[in-house]
N, C-alpha and C positions, 0 to 999 in steps of 0.2 A: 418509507423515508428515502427519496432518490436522493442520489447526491451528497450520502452522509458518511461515506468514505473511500478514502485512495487504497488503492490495491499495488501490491507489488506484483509484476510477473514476469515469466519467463520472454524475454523479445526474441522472437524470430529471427531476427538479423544479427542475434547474440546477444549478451549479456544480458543486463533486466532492465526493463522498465517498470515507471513509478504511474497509473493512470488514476485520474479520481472515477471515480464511481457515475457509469452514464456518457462518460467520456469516448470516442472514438482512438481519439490519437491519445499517445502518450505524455505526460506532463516533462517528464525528462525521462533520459535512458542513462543507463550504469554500466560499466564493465565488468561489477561484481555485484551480488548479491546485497554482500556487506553493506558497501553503500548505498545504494538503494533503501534498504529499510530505516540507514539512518538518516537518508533525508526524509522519507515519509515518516517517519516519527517523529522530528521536528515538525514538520509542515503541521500533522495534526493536533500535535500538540497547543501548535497555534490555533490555528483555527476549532479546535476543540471539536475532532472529527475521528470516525472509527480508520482503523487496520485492517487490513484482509493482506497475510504476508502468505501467495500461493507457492508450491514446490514448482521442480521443471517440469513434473508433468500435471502440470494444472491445478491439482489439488490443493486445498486451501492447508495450512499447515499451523498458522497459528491468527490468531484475531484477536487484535487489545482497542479500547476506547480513552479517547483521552479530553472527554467533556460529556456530554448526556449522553453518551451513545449506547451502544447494543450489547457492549462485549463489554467486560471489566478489563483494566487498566494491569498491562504485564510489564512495565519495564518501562 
């Protein structure tokens, strides 16, 4: 299923960015964490698209779905 959700991660240049899934560039970038996830949880929740919320060092740390997707719905 390409394309069936935005990832939060750690941006190199600092803070975090928000990327959909298959994406090159970042969709937007954050200064914090915080934000970051709460725009991708609205975004998906719009679009009715999964989560992949990674740590700084890469690792995925949590995954919620907020329409047909992969992962059940956290929050």
């Amino acid at each position: 299923m390409p394309n069936r959700a935005y990832h939060v991660v750690s941006n190199p240049d600092g803070g975090w960015a928000v990327r959909r899934e298959g994406a090159v560039r970042a969709s937007k970038r954050f200064d914090t964490k915080g934000d970051a996830v709460r725009y991708a949880r609205s975004v998906c929740r719009g679009e009715r698209l999964d989560l992949v919320v990674h740590g700084s060092d890469g690792t995925i740390r949590e995954k919620s779905s907020y329409g047909n997707g992969r992962y059940p719905a956290r929050g």
